[in-house]
KEPAGU-885269 format. One record per atom (N, C-alpha, C, O): x, y, z. Coordinates in steps of 0.05 Angstrom, whole numbers, plus 5000, padded with zeros to 4 digits. Example, Ala and Ser with C-alpha at 12.3 -4.5 7.8 and 13.67 -1.06 7.14 Angstrom:
2
526448865156
524649105156
526449345156
528549345169
525749555142
527349795143
525850015157
526850235161
END
This chain:
430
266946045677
266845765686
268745725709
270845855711
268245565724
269945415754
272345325749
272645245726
273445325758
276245175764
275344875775
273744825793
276644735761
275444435781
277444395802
276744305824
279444455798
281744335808
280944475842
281044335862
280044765843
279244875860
277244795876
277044855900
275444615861
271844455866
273944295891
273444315915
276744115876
276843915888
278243965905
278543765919
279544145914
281244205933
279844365960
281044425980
277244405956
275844555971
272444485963
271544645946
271444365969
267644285955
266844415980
264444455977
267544536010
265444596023
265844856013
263844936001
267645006013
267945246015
267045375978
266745605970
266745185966
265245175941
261845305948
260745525946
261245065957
257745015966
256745315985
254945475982
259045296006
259445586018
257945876002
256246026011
259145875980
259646055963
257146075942
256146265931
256545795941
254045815918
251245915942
249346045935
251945815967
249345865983
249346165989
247346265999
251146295985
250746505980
249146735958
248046945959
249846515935
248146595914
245446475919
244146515898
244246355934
240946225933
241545925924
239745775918
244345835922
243545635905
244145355922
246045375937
242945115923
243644925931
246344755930
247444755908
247244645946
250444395940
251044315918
248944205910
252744295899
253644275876
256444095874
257243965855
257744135903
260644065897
260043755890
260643675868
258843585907
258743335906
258243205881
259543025871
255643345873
254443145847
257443235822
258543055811
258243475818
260643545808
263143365817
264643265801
263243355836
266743165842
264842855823
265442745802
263042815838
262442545829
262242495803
263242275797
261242615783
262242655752
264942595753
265942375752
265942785756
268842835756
270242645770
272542685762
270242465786
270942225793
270441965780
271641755786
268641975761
267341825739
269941835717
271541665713
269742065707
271042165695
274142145692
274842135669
275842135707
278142155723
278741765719
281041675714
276541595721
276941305730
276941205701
278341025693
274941385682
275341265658
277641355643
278341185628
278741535642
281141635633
283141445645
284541345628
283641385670
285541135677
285140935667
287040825656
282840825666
282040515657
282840475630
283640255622
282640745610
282540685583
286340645576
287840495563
286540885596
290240875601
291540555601
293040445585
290240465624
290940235632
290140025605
291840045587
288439875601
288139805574
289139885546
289239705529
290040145540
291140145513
295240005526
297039885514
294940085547
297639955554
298739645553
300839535545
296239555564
296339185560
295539045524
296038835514
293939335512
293439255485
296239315473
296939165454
298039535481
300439585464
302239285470
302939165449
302939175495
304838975507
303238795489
304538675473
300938765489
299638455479
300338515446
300938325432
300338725437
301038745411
304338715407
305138635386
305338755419
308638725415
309838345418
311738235407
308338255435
307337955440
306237765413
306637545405
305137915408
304137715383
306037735359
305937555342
307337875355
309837755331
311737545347
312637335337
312037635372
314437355378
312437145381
313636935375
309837085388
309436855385
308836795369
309336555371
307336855338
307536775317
311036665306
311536465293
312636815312
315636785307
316436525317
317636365302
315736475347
316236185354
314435995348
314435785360
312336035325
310335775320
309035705334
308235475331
307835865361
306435725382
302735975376
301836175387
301835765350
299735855340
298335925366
298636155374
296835755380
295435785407
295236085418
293336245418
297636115425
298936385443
298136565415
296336745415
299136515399
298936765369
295536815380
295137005395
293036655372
291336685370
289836845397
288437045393
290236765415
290336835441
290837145447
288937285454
293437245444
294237485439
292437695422
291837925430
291537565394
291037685372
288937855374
288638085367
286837605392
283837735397
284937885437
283237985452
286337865439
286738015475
286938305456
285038455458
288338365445
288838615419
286038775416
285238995423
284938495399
282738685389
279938675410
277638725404
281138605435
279038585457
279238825475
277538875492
281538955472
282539145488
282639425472
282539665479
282939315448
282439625425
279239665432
278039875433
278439415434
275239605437
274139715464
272339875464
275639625488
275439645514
276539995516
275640175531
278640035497
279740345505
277040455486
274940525497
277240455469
274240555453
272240575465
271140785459
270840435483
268640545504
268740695527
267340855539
271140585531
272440795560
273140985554
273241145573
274441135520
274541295516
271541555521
271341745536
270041425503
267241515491
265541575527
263741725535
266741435537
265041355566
265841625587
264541755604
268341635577
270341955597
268842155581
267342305593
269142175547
268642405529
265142465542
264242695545
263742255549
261242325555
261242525585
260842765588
262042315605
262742535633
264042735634
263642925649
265942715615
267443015602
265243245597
265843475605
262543185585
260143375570
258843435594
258243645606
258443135599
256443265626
257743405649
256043535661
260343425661
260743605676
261443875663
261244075677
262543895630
262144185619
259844385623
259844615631
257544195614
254744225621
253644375639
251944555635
255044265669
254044255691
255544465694
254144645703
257844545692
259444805705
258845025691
258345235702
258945005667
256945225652
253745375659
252745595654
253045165671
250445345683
250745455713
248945585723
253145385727
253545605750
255445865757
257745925752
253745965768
253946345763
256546315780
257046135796
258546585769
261346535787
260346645818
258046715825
262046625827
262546595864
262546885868
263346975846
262147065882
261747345899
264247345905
265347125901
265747535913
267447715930
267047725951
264847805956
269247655978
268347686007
266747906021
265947886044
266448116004
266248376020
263948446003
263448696003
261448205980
260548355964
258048305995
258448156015
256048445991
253448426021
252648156005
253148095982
251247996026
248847806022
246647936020
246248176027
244947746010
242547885997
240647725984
241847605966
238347675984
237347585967
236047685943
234647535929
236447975937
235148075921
236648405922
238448495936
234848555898
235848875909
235748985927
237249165934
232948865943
233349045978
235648985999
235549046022
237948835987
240048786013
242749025996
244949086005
241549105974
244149265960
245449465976
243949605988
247149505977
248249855997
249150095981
250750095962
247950275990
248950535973
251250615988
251550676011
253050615965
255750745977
257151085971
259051175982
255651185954
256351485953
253451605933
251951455920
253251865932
252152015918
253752235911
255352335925
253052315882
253652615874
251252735861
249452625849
251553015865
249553265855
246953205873
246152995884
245653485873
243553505885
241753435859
242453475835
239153315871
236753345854
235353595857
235153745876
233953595826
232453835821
230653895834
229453695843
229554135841
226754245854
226154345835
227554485820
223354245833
221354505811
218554555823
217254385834
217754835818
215654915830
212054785817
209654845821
214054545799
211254435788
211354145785
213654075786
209553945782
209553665783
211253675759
210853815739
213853475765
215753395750
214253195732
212753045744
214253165707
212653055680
215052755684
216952765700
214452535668
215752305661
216352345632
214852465617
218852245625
220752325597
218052245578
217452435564
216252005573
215051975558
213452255548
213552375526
212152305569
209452495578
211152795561
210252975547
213252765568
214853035554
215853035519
215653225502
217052755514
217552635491
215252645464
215752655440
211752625482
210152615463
209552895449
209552965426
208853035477
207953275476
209253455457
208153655447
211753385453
213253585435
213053455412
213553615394
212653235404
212453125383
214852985372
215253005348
216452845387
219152775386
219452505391
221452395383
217052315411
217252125412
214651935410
212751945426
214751755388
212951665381
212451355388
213951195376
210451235408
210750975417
208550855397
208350615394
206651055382
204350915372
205650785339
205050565329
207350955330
208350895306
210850695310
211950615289
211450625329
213850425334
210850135337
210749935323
209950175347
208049965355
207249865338
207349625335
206050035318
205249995290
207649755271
207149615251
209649785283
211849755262
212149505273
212149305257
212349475300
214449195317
213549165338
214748995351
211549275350
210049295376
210649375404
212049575406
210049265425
211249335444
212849315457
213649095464
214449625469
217549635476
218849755451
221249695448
218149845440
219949945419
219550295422
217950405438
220650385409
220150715402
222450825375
224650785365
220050995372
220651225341
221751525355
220451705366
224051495351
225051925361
225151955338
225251775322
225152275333
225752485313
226152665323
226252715347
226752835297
226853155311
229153105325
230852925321
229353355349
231053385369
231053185391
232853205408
229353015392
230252785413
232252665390
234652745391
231652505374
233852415355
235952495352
237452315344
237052735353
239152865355
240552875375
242952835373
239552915394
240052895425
240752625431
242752585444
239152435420
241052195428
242352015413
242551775419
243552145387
246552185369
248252295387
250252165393
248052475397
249252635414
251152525440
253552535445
248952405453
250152345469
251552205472
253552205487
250351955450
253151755446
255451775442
257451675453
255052025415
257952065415
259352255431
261652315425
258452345446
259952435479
261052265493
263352265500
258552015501
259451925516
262551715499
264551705512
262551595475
263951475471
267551565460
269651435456
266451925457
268952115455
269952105475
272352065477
268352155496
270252195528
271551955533
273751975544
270551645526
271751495527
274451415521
276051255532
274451615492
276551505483
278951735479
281151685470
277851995489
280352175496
280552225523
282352355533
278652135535
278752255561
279751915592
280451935616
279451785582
279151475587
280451295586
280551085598
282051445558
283551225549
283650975537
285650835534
281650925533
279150675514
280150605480
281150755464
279650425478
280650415442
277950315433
276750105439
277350525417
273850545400
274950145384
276950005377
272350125387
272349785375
269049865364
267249925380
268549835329
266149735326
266449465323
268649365320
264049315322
263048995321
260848935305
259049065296
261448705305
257748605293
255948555314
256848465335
254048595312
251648565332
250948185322
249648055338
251448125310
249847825311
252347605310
253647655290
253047445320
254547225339
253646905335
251446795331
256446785337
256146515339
254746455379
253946605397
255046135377
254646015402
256246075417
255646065441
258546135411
260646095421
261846335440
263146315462
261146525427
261946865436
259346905462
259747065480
256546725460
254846855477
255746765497
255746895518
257046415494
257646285514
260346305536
260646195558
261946475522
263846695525
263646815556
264746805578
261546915544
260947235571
258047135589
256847285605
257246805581
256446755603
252846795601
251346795620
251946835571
249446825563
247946685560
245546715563
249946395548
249146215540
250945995566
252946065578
249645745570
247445685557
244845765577
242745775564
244445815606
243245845609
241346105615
240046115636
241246305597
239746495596
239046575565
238646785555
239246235552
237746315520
236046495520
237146705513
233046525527
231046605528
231146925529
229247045520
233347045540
233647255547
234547405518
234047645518
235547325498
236547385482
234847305450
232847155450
235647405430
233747335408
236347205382
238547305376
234946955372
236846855357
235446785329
233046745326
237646785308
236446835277
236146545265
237546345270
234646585252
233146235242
236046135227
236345895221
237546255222
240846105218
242646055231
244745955225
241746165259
243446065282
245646285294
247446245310
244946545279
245646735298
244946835327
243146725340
246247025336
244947185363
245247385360
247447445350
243647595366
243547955365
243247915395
241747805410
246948185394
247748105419
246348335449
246148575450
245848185465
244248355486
245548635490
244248845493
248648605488
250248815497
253448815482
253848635467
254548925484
257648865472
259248775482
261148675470
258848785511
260148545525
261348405509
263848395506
259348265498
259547935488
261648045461
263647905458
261448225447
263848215423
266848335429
269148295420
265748545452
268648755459
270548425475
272748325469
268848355493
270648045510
271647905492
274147885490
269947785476
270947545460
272847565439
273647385425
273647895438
276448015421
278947845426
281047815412
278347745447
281147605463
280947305467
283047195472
279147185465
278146945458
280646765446
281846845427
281346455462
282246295449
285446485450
287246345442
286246715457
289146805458
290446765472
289746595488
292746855473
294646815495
296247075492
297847075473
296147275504
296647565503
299447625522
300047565545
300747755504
304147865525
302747995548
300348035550
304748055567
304148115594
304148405585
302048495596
305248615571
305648865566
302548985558
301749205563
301348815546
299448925524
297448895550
295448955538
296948875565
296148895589
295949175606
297949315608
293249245617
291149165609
289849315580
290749505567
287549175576
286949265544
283549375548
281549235554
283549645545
281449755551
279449785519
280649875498
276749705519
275849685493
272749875491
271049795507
272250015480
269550215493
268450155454
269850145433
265650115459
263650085428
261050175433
259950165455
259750315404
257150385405
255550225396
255850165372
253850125406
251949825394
248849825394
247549975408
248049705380
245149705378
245149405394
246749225387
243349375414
243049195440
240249125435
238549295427
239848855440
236848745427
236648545461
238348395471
234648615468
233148315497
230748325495
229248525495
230248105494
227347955503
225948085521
223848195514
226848105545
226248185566
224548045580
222848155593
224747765578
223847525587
222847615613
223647835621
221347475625
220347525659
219547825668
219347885692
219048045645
219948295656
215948385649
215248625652
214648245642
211448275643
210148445660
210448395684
209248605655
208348895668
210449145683
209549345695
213549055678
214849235691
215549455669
215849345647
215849735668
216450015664
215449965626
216549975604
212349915636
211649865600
210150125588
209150145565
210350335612
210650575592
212850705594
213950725616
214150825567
216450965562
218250685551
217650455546
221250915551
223250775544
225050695558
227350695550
224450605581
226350435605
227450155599
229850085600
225350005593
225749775582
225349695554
223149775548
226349595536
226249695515
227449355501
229249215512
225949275473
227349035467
229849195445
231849055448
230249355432
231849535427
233349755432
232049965428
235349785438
236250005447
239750155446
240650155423
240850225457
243550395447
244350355469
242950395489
247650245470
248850245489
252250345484
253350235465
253750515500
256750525494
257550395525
257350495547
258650105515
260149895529
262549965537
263750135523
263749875558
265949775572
267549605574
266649465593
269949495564
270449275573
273949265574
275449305555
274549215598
278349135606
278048905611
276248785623
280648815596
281748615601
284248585614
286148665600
284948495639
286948675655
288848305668
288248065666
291148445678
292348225691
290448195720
289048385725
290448005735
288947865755
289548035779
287548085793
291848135788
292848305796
291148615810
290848695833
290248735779
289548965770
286648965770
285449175769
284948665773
282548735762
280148915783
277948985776
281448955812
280549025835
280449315829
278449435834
282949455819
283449685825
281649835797
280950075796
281149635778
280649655747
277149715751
275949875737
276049575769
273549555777
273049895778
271950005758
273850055802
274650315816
274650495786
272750635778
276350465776
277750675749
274650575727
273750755714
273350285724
271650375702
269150515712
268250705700
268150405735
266550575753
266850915756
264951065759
269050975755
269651265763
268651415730
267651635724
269451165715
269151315674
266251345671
265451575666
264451135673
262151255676
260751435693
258851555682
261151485719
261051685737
261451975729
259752155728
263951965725
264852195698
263552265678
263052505681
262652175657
260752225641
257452335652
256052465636
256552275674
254152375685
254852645703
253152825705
257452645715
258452905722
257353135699
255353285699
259553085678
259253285656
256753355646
256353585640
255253195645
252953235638
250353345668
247953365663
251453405694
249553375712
247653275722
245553375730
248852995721
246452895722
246452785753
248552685762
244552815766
245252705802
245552405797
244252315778
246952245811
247451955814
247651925842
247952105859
247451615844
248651445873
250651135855
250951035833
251451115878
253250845868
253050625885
253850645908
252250455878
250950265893
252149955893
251549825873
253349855908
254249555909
252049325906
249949385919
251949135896
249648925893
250148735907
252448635909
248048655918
248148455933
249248145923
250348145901
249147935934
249547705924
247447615913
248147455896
244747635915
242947555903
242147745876
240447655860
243147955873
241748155852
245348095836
244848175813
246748065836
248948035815
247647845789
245847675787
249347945771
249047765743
250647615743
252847645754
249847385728
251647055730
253747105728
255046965744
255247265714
258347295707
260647435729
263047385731
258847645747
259447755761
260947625777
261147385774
262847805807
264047695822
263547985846
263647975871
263048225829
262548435847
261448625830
262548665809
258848795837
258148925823
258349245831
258649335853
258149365812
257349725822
255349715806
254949535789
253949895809
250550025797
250750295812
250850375835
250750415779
249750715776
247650795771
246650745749
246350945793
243850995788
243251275782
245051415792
241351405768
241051655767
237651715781
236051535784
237251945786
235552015786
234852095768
236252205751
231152025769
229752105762
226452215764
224652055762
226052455767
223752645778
221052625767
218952655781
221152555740
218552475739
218052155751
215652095754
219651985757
218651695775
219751765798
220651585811
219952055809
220952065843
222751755846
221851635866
224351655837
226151515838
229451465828
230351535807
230551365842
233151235822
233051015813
232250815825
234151025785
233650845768
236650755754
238150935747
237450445751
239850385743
240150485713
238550485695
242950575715
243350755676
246850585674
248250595654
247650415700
250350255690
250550105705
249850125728
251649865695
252849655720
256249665710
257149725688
257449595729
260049625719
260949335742
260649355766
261949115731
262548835739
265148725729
265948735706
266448605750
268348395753
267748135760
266748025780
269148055733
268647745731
270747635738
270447385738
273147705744
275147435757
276747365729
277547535713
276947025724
277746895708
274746785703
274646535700
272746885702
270746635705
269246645673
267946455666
269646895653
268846925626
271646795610
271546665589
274046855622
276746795612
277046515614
278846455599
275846265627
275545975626
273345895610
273045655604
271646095601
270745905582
270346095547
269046035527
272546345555
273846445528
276346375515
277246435493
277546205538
280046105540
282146325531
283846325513
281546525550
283546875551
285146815565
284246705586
288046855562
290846765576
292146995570
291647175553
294446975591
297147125579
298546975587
298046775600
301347105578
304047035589
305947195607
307147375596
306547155638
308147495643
310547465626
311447685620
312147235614
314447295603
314947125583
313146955583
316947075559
316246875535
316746725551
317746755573
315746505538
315646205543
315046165571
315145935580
314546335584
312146315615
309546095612
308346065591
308845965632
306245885638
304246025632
304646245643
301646045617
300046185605
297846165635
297445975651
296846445634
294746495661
292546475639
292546435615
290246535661
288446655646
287346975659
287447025683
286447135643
286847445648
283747385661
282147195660
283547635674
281547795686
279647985673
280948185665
277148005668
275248145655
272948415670
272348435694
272348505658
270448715663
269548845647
270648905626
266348935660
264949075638
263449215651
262949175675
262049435632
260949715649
259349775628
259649655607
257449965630
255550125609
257350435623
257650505646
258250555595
258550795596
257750985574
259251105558
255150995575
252250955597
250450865570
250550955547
248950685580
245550635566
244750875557
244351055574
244450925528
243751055519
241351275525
241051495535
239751055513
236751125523
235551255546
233751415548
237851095572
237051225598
237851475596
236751695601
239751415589
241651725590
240352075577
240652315583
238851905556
236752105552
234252165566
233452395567
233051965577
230651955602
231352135624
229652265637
234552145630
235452245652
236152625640
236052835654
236752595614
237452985623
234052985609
233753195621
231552945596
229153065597
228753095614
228953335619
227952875643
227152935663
228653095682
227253225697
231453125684
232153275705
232953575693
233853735709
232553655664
232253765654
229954065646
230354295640
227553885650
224253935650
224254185660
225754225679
222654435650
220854675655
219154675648
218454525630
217454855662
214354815670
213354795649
211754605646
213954985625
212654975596
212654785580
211754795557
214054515594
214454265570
217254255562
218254035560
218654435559
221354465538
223654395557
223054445580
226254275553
228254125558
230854335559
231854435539
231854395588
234354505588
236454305587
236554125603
238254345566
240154185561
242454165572
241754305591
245554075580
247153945595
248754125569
248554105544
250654355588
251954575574
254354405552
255354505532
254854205560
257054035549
257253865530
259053725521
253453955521
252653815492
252354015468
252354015444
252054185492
251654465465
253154485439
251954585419
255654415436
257154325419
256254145396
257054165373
254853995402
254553735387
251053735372
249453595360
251354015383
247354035383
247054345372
244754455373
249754515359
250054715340
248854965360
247155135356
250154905382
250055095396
247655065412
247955165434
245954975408
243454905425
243754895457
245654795468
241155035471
242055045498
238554895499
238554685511
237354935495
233954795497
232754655478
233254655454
231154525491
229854395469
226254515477
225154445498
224854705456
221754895468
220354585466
221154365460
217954715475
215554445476
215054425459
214754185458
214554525432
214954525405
216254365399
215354265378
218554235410
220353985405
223454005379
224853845367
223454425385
225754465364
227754585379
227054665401
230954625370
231854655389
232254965390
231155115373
234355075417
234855425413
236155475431
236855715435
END
């Protein structure tokens, strides 16, 4: 959420900022609430003040017998107790509606993030590893997943329909596997403190990290008023929620394995074969919570952690900055890791890794202190996929793939997979 105090000290360079994001002028109709707002909080001020004097008034004039004045006074009292009572109710209302209103706008970009209206203004800023050559049409993870008998879209369909999927066998294994690679490296290699969570959430935690309120739809909620949370974001962030944290304990790095549920609202005919998009799926999250300071350099270091993990595993990547128009509401600067992938002759996103500013920390109300009894800030946030599960398996089948169907594996799993170096088209491993 915004800073107002900032709205008011600056509304062009506000509007500036949102027209960057696609969005139309905001500061005005906002100050003007908030100037609403501001007049009724005085007025009510001003009135409970003349109701306190008029009340201190009416014992001395009852005292001097001058009924008139007594009566006079008595009802100015109870004319002004009701005057702060609407002026109260009247602020608490403009109070909602500018919460309202600042709640549904996405935080502000970074000077240096590109303009853009979309993903075609994004810039690629580095690549690692070469992509594979093979002397035969590179297959798509599905097309390989069935064949071996390992991945089943007809029996998921059966169950919950579409977007879902059934592994077994050695895909199932394989992506046990990798999780817990990826979320081991996190936490010996990274420096991360393993956090499990609950997957299902109040209002409060979605509204946290910037889900709610306006991207309900995107998410799925339980006829008692839960949420199954899109990502862990939303539980690893809101660990800090409502605190006020020493300056030492700073910054606080939190990495979890989650089962991740989306709608996938607006997403109607995109990647609806395979498991790209998925209303279910596996994710090991990211998230620092850092002093304001740090959150620039913090961006760099979580970016580099998932990077790292596709190293080990070989997997080719690029790293890619997002434009102003392709950022997520919370955002302030994005990275996107992309990997290749050979059977869609493309790169395909497997992480975003984002800095939010103070802008999840104003409406988690996340603070610190640099020293006791200091002025309480509010801290700086970030979050990363290290890495989407699922993709992560899309990415070593396919860049994996020999001619015969069968899956060369990423030497650094072998461990975790009892020595296993392949997976035959048969779909067992060896």
């Amino acid at each position: 959420m915004h800073d107002i105090r900032l709205i008011r000290e600056d509304p062009e360079a506000f509007d500036a900022q949102l027209a960057r994001r696609g969005l139309d002028p905001m500061a005005g109709k906002i100050l003007l609430i908030d100037g609403e707002r501001r007049e009724k909080i005085t007025a009510a001020e001003a009135a409970l003040a003349e109701r306190n004097t008029a009340s201190k008034a009416v014992g001395q004039a009852r005292a001097s017998g001058d009924e008139a004045e007594f009566e006079r006074l008595r009802a100015l009292v109870a004319e002004k107790k009701d005057e702060v009572a609407r002026l109260e109710e009247e602020a608490r209302e403009r109070d909602r509606q500018l919460t309202e209103m600042l709640l549904e706008i996405p935080n502000l970009p970074l000077d240096e993030v590109p303009d853009g209206a979309d993903e075609t203004a994004n810039v690629e800023l580095s690549r690692w590893g070469d992509r594979p050559e093979f002397s035969f049409t590179p297959k798509e993870h599905y097309e390989l997943g069935e064949a071996m008998g390992c991945m089943d879209f007809e029996a998921a369909g059966r169950l919950s329909g579409s977007r879902f999927v059934v592994l077994n066998g050695a895909l199932a294994r394989l992506h046990r596997a990798l999780a817990q690679f990826m979320l081991d490296t996190n936490v010996d290699e990274n420096g991360m403190t393993e956090v499990w969570t609950p997957v299902l959430v109040r209002d409060e935690a979605m509204i946290g990290t910037g889900q709610l309120p306006k991207f309900a739809e995107d998410s799925y909620r339980t006829t008692n008023g839960w949420w199954l949370i899109p990502t862990a974001e939303v539980t690893l962030s809101n660990l800090v929620a409502d605190q006020i944290l020493d300056f030492d304990t700073l910054p606080r790095r939190y990495t979890g394995w989650t089962q991740c549920f989306r709608s996938e609202a607006g997403s109607a005919g995109k990647d609806t074969r395979g498991m790209l998009r998925q209303h279910q799926f596996e994710k090991v999250e990211m998230v620092s919570i850092t002093r304001p300071e740090e959150s620039l350099a913090e961006l760099e270091r979580m970016t580099r952690c998932a990077e790292g993990i596709l190293e080990k595993l070989g997997i080719p990547y690029r790293r890619v900055v997002l434009s102003t128009g392709d950022m997520g509401f919370s955002a302030r600067r994005t990275h996107d890791i992309e990997v290749w992938l050979p059977g869609q002759d493309n790169w395909r996103e497997i992480s975003s890794c984002s800095v939010c500013g103070d802008f999840q920390a104003r409406r988690m109300n996340a603070r610190f202190r640099r020293e006791p009894g200091g002025r309480p800030e509010f801290v700086h946030t970030l979050n990363g996929s290290g890495l989407a599960v699922g993709r992560t398996l899309i990415a070593v089948m396919e860049n994996g793939q020999e001619e015969d169907g069968g899956i060369r594996l990423p030497e650094v799993l072998s461990p975790r997979l009892g020595g296993a170096r392949r997976i035959t088209p048969e779909g067992t491993f060896e």
